[in-house]
N, C-alpha and C positions, 0 to 999 in steps of 0.2 A: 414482510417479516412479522411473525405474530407478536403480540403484544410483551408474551413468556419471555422471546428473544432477546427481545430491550432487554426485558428486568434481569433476564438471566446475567447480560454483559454489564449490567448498571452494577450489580448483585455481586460479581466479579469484579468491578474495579472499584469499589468500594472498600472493600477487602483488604486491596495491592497494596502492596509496602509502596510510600510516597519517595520517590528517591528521580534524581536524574537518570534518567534509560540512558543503556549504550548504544550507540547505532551501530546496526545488524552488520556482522561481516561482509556481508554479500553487497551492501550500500557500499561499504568503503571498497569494494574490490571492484567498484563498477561508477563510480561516483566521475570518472573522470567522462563518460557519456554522459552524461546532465550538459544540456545548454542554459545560458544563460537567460534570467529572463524569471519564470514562476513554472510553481509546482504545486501539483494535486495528489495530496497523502489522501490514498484511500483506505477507509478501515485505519485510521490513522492507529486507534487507541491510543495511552498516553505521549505519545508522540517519538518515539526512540528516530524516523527517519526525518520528520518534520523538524525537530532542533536541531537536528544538525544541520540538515540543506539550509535552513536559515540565517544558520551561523555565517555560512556561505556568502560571497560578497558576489551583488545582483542577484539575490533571487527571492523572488515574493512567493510565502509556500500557504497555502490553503488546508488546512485539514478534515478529512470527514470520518465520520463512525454514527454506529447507531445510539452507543454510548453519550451521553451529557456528564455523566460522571469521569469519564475516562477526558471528555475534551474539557471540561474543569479542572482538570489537573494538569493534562496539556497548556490551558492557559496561564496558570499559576507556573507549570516551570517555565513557559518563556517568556517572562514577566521575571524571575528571578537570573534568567540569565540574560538578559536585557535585547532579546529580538519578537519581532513582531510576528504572530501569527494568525488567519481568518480561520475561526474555525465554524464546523458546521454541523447541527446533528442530523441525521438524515438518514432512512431507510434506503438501503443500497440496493431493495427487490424492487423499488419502485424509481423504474430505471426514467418516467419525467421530471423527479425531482432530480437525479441526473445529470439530465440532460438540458438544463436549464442552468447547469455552474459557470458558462463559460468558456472559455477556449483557456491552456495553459500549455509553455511551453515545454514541459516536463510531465507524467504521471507515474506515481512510483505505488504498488500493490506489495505488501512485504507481510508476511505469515496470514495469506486471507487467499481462497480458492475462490475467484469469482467466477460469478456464470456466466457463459459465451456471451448471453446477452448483453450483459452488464460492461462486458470486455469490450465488444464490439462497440456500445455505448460511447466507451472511455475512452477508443479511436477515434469517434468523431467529433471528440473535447480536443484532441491533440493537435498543435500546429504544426504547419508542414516541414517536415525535418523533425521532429520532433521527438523527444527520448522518452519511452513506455519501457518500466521497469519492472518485472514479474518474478520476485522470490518467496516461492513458500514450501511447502511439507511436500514430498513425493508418497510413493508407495510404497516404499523401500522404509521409511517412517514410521508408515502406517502398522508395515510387518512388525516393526521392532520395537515400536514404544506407545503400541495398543493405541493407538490414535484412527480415529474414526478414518475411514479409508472414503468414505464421500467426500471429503474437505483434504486428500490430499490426488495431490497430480499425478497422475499417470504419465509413465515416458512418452515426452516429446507431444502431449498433452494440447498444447496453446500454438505449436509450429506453424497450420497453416490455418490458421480462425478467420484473417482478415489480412484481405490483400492488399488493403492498403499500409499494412507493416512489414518492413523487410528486418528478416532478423537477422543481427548485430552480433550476437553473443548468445550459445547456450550452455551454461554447466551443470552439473551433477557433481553434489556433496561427494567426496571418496567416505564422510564422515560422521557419526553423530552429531547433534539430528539431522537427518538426511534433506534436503531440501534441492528443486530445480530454481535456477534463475536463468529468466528470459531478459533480452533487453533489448529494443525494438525501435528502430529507424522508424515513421511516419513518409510516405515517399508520397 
């Protein structure tokens, strides 16, 4: 990611209103796949899926962005609501910094298109059994709220990337804003 990218999203949460985030509908409607254990918020930004899973009893949650500003803030609200979070800044094109986080029994991606590679990557962080959770912007989005159509998913998009995930669960928004979620056994 070029240097622009950072400042861009630094540039952007700098900006953001400081408030506790709500966690994403698509979390709560999928939150009962989570096992127990730790989770890897990817693209966390200020954290709306990582405060909550850690609200969560057993679960050690990690966060990543390319943001410092955005996981500043993350650590300031879970500091205010009294749970612990790792966080980390980290370009996500450079899939050896990656691949050096670890293994987690959870990995949740929520409003961020990642790249097959990056995806693939984040299968081989996951433990066996393990729950990989993909919700973000389709195309159907893209059509209707001028939203970059590179960064949103195309149907059924992530189905067959990596055989080593059996899928679980897929939906499609009926709704504004339109968004797919995958949720992803580890076998």
């Amino acid at each position: 990611m070029a240097q622009s990218d950072r400042d861009k999203w630094n540039s952007r949460y700098l900006s953001s209103m400081k408030g506790m985030p709500n966690p994403p509908v698509s979390l709560l409607a999928h939150q009962q796949y989570l096992i127990e254990g730790s989770l890897l918020d990817v693209a966390s930004g200020e954290g709306a899926v990582s405060l909550h899973v850690a609200s969560l009893a057993n679960m050690k949650v990690t966060a990543i962005d390319v943001s410092h500003i955005a996981l500043d803030t993350l650590t300031n609200l879970a500091a205010q609501s009294g749970v612990s979070i790792n966080t980390q800044c980290l370009d996500l094109d450079e899939l050896s910094e990656v691949a050096n986080l670890g293994q987690f029994n959870n990995i949740s991606i929520f409003r961020y298109k990642p790249s097959i590679a990056l995806f693939q990557q984040l299968a081989t962080l996951l433990s066996s059994n393990g729950c990989l959770i993909l919700s973000t912007f389709n195309i159907k989005h893209s059509q209707t709220a001028s939203f970059p159509e590179r960064l949103s998913l195309k149907d059924h998009e992530f189905l067959n990337v990596d055989s080593r995930l059996s899928l679980v669960s897929y939906q499609q928004s009926a709704c504004a804003p339109f968004t797919d979620t995958y949720v992803f056994k580890k076998i």
